[in-house]
C-alpha positions as CSV (number, residue, x, y, z in Angstrom):
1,X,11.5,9.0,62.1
2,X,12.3,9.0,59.4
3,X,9.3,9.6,57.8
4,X,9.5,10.1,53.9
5,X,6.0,10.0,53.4
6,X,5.3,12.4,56.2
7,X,7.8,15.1,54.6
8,X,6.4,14.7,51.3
9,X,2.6,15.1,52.7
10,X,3.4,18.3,54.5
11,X,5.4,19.8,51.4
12,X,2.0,18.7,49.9
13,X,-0.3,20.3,52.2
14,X,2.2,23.3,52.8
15,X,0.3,25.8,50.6
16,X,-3.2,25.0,52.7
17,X,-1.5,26.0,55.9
18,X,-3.6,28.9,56.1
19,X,-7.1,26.9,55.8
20,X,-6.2,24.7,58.4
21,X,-4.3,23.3,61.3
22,X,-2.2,20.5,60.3
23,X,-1.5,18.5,63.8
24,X,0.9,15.8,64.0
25,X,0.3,12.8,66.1
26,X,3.5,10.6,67.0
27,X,2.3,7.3,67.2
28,X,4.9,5.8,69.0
29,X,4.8,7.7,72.2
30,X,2.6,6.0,74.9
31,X,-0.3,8.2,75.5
32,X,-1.2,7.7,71.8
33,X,-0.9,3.6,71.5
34,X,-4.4,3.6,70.3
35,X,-3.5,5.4,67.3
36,X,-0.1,2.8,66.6
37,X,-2.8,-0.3,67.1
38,X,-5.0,1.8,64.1
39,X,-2.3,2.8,62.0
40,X,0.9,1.5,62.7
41,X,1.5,0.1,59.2
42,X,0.0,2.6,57.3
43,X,1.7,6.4,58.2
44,X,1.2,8.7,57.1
45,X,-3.2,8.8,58.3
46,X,-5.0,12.0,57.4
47,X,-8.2,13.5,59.0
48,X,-10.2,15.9,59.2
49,X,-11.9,18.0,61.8
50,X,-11.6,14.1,63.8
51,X,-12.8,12.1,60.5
52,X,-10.9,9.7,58.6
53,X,-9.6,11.1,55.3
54,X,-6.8,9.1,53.4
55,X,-3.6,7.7,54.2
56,X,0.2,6.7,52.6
57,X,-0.1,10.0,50.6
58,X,-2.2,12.8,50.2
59,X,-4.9,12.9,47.4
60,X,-5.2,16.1,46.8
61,X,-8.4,16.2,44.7
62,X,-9.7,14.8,48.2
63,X,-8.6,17.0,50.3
64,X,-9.1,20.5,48.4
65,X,-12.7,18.8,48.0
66,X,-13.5,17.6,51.6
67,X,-11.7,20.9,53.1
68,X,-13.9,23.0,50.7
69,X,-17.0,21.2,52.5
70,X,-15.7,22.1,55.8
71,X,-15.0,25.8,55.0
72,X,-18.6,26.1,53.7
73,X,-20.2,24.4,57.0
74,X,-18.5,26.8,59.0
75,X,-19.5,29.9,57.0
């Protein structure tokens, strides 16, 4: 914190809320230094259902299309 880019994603993402659970991963605690090694230049990361997605910002042409996919898979 702060996170700019993390605020602006979820303002982003805020009217999928319902389609999905959006789980935030603090990189810098411990248990998750893993993650920092990945990412720690490159916040916010985005996935989806455990795959990579996008990062910095969200694409939201990506997303809608990629959460779509899932939606259908688990119909």
């Amino acid at each position: 914190k702060p996170c700019p880019l993390c605020d602006e994603a979820k303002e982003v993402l805020e009217p999928y809320k319902r389609r999905f659970v959006l789980q935030e991963v603090d990189i810098t605690l411990p248990e998750n230094s893993a993650w920092y090694e990945k990412y720690k230049y490159d916040i916010p990361v985005f996935h989806l259902n455990g795959k990579f997605l996008m990062k910095h910002r969200v694409d939201i042409r990506k997303f809608e299309d990629r959460l779509r996919k899932v939606e259908l898979q688990s119909d």
